[in-house]
C-alpha positions in Angstrom: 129.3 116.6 199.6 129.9 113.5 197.6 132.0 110.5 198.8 135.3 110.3 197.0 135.5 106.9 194.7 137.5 106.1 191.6 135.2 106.9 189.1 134.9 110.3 190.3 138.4 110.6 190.9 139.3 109.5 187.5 136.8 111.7 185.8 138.2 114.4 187.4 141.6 114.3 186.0 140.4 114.1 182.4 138.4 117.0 183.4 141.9 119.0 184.4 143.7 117.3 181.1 140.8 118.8 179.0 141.0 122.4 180.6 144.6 122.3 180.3 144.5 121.5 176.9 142.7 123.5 174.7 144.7 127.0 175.8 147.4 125.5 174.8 146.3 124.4 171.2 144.3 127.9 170.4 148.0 129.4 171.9 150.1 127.7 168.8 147.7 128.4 166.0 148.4 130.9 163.6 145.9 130.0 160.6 143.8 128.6 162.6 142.9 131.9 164.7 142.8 134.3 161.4 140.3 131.7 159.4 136.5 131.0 159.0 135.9 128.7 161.8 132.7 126.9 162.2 132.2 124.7 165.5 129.2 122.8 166.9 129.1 120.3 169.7 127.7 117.8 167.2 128.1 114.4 166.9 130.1 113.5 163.9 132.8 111.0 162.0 135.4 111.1 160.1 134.1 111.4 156.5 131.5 113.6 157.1 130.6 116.6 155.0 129.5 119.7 156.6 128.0 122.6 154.0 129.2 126.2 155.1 126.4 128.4 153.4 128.0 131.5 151.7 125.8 134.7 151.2 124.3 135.3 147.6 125.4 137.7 145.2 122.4 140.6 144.6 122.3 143.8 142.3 121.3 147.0 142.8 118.6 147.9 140.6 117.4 151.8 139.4 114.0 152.4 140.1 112.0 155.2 138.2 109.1 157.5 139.4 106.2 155.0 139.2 107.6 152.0 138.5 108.4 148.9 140.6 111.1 147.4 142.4 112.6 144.3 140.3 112.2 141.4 142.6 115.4 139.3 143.0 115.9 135.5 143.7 118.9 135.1 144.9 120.0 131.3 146.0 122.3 130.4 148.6 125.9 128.6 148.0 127.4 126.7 149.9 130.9 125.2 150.1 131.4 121.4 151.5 133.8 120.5 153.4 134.6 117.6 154.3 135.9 116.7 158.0 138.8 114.3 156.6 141.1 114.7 159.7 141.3 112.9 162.6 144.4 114.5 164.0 145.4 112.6 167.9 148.7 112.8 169.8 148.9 110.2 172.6 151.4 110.2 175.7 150.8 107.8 178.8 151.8 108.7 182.1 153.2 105.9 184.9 151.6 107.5 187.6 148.6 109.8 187.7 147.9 110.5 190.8 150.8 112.6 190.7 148.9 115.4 187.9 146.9 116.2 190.5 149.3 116.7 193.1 151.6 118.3 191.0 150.1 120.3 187.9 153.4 121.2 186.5 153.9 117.9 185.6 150.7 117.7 183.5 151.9 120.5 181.6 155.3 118.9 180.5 153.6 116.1 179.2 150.5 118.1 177.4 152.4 120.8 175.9 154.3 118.6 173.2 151.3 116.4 172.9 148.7 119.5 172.1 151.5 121.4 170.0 151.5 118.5 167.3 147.7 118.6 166.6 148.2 122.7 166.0 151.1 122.0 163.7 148.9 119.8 161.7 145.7 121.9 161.1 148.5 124.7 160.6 149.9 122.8 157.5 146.7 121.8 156.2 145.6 125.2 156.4 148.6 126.7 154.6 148.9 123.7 152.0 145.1 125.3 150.6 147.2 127.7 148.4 146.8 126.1 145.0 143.0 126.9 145.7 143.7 130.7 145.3 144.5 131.8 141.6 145.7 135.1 142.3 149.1 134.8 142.6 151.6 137.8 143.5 155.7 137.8 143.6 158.4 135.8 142.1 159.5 132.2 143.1 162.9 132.2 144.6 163.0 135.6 144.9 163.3 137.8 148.5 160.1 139.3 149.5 159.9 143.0 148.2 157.7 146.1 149.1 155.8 145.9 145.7 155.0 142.5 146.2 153.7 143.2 149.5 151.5 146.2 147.5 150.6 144.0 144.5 148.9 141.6 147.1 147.0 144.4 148.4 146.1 145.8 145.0 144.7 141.8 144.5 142.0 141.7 147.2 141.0 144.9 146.5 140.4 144.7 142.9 138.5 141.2 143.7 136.4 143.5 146.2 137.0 142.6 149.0 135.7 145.2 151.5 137.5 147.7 153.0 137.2 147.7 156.3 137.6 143.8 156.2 140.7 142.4 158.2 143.4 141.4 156.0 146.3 139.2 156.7 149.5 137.9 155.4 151.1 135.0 156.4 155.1 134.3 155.5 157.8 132.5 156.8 160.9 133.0 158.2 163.1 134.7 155.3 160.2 136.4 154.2 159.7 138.2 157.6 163.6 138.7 157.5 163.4 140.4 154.3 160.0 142.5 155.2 162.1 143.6 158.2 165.0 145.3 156.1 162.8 146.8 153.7 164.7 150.4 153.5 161.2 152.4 153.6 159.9 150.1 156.8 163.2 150.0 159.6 163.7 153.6 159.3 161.9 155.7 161.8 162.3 159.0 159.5 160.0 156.8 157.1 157.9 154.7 159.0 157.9 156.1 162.4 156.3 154.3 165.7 155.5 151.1 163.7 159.8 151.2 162.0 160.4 151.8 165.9 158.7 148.8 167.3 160.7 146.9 164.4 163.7 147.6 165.3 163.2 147.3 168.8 160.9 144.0 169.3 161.2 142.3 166.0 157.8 142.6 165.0 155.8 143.8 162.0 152.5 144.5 163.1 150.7 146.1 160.2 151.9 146.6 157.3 149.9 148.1 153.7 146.7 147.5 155.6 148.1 143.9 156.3 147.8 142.3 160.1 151.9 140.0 159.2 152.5 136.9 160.8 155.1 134.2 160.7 154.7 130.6 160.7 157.4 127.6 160.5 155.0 125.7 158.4 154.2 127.7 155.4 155.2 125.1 152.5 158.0 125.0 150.1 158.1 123.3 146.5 161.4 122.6 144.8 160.5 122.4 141.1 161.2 125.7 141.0 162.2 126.7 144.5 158.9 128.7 145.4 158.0 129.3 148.8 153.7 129.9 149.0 153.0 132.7 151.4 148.9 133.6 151.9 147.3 136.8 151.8 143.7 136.6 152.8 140.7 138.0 154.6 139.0 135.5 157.5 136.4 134.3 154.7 139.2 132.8 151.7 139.2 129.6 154.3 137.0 127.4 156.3 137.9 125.7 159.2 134.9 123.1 160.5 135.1 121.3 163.8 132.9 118.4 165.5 132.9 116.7 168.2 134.2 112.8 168.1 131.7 110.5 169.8 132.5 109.4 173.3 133.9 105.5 174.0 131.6 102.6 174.4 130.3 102.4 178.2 131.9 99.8 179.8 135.4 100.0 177.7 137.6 101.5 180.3 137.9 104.8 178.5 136.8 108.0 180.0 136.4 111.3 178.1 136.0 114.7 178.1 135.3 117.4 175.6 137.9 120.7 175.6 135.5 123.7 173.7 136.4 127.5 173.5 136.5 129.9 170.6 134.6 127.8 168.0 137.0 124.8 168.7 136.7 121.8 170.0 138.7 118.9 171.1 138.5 115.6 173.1 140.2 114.1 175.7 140.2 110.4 176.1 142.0 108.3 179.3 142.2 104.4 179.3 144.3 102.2 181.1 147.2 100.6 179.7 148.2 97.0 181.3 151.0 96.1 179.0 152.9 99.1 180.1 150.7 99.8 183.7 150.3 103.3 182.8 147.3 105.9 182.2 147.1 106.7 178.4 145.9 109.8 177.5 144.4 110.7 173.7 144.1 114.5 172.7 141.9 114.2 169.3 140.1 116.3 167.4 138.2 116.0 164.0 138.6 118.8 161.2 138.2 119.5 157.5 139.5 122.4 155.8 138.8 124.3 152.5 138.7 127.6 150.0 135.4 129.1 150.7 136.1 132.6 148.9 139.1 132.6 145.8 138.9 136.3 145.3 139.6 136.5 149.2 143.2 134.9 148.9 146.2 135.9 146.9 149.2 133.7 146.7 152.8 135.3 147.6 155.5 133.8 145.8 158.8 134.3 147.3 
């Protein structure tokens, strides 16, 4: 067994901060866990471009008795995104000896910290709707079941496969009005699913839509137009690297938080002006259209 010195000591609470933190942020995504996400513990900076390759588009071709098979050559797209987003939230903490004494206290001071960096890729994520020109529903107007059916009707005539998941993302009066739809609270009409409704609050599935809310799908006021997304997992990309660690000898410490194709840092420095332990939860991201047919714009 190892002798027990600062460094190790030290390294092992940035090792707790990073398991700690990662849950949380994957826990207050909504866009972030339906989309395209493409994570690898590489190396990167802010600026860089990473190309998502997207399959080719190939025919089916007839072949007659005797004849031969019409050799395709199909070449591979890609979509760049670029990782333009350095998103960090930063708390200190006066004394950190207590985190490990007391991991309730970690949690009171990581939660708020780990729930902005979600908010942001969550916005980003949402504000991609001008890249979708299918567009569904009537600015300003409450959220009907026809809308709901027209968005449907969207994906599937840009052949989107069946058996793909599909999703639908509003906000709050949207979900409201979705709720009150005469056809869908009723149990007579909608059975189990109008049930669970009434009882819980929540939609579920809905015209072969998985619904979800978020506080952070965006609003324009010229006209009053509130962009809702319907989309399969492949309408968005979501790249993730790793951010380099600090220089050796800086006073910085850092671990790296990854689960679920995501990936985050955790960086802990000393603070003299204040005599506290800072902590830095940072992670780098870029975010982009990959498929328009996949996403239909919900006006509401």
């Amino acid at each position: 067994m190892g002798a027990i010195t600062h460094s190790n000591v030290a390294s092992a609470i940035v090792k707790l901060v990073a398991a700690d933190a990662l849950p949380v942020l994957v826990g207050n995504l909504v866009m972030g866990n339906l989309v395209n996400r493409d994570y690898e513990p590489v190396l990167a900076n802010a600026g860089d471009t990473v190309n998502v390759l997207l399959p080719p588009t190939m025919q089916a071709n007839n072949i007659a008795d005797g004849s031969t098979v019409t050799p395709q050559n199909p070449s591979l797209t890609n979509a760049a995104i670029v990782l333009n987003t350095h998103a960090e939230a930063t708390f200190q903490i006066p004394d950190v000896t207590k985190v490990l004494a007391v991991p309730d206290l970690l949690k009171i001071y990581m939660q708020p910290a780990v729930a902005a960096i979600a908010q942001k890729i969550e916005t980003d994520l949402l504000s991609l709707y001008p890249g979708f020109t299918a567009a569904v529903g009537t600015a300003g107007s409450p959220l009907t079941e026809a809308t709901v059916d027209a968005a449907e009707t969207a994906l599937f005539m840009a052949k989107v496969p069946p058996g793909e998941p599909k999703y639908i993302v509003v906000d709050s009066a949207a979900y409201s009005a979705w709720r009150q739809i005469p056809l869908f609270e009723e149990f007579q009409t909608a059975g189990a699913a109008g049930l669970t409704t009434l009882i819980d609050g929540t939609i579920g599935k809905y015209k072969d839509f998985y619904v979800f809310r978020s506080q952070f799908v965006p609003k324009t006021s010229s006209p009053a137009n509130t962009h809702n997304l319907a989309f399969t997992r492949d309408a968005i990309g979501l790249v993730v690297r790793r951010l380099p660690q600090p220089l050796p000898g800086t006073g910085a410490i850092a671990e790296y938080a990854e689960l679920g194709n995501f990936g985050m840092r955790v960086v802990m420095s000393y603070q003299p002006n204040t005599l506290a332990q800072q902590f830095t939860v940072d992670v780098l991201y870029g975010c982009a259209v990959l498929r328009n047919g996949c996403g239909v714009q919900v006006n509401t």
